[in-house]
N, C-alpha and C positions, 0 to 999 in steps of 0.2 A: 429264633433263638429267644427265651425270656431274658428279662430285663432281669440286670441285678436288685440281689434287695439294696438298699441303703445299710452299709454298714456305719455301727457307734466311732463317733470323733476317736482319733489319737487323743491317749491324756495330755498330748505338749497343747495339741487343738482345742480341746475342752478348758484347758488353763487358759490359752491366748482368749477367747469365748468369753471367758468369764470377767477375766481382767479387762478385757473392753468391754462388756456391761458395767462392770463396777467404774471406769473412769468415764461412760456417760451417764451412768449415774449422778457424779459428784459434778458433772459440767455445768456451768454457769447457766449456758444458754439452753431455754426450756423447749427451743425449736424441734421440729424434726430433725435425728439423725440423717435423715436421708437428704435433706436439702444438700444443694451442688455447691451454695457457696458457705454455710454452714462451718467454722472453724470449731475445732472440741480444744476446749480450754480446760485442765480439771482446776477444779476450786482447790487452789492448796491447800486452805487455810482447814480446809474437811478431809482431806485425805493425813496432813498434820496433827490433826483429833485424833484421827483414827490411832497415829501409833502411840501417839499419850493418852488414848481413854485407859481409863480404869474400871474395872468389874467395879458397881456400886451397892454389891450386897453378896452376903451367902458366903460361902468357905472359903472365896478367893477374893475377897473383899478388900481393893485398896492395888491387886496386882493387873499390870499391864495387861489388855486382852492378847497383847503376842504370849505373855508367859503361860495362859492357862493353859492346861492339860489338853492335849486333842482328845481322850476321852468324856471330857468335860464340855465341850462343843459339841461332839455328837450325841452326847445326852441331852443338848438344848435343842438339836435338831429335829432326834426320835420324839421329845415334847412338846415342843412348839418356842420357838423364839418370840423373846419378849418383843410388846407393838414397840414399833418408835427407833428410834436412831442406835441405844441396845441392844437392840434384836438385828436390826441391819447391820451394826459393827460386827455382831457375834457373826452371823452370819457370813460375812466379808472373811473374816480372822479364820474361819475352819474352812476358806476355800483356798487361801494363805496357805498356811497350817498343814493342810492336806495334799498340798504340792509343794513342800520346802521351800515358802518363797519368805519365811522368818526373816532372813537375810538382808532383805529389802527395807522392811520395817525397824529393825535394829537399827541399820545405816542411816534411817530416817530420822530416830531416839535421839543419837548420836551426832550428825549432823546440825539438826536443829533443836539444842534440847530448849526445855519450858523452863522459864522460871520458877520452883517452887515457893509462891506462898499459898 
C-alpha cells in the first residue's frame, strides 16, 4: 500500500502554526524552543506595540496597523515588506487579519490603552 501524501494544515492548524511563531518570536528568552526546561514568556510590552503601532507613512499614515485594509497588507506582501519591526508588524497584522483574529487586538487597544502624548 503507498504511503499518503502529506496533506496542507487545516486553516484553524496554520493559524495555531503561526500564532506560536509569532509569540516565540516576541519571547524574552533567545534559547532553543526546544529545550525541556525552557519556559516561553511573550514580551508584553512588544506584543502591546504591536496593537498601538501606527503605519508611519503613505495613505494610512497615523492609522492603527489593525485598521488597515486587508488589501493593503497583501499588497505589502506581493512587494516586499518593509526590513525592520514594520515589516514584521505588517506582516504579523495580515496573518491577524486573514484569520479574523481583529478581536484580540481591539481587546488589547482597549484594555491597555497608551497615553497620548
Amino acid at each position: 500500500m503507498a504511503e499518503a501524501e502529506a496533506s496542507p494544515a487545516e486553516p484553524a492548524a496554520a493559524v495555531a502554526i503561526k500564532f506560536l511563531r509569532f509569540i516565540m518570536w516576541i519571547c524574552s528568552g533567545k534559547d532553543s524552543i526546544f529545550g525541556l526546561d525552557m519556559e516561553i514568556r511573550p514580551d508584553t510590552k512588544q506584543l502591546l506595540e504591536l496593537a498601538h503601532y501606527k503605519m508611519p507613512f503613505g495613505k494610512f499614515k497615523g492609522r492603527y496597523l489593525v485598521d488597515l485594509p486587508l488589501p493593503y497588507l497583501v499588497w505589502f506582501r506581493q512587494k516586499g515588506f518593509p526590513k525592520g519591526k514594520l515589516g514584521d508588524y505588517l506582516n504579523t497584522m495580515l496573518t491577524i487579519k486573514d484569520n479574523n483574529l481583529e478581536p484580540i487586538i481591539r481587546k488589547l487597544q482597549k484594555d491597555f490603552p497608551r497615553d497620548s502624548t
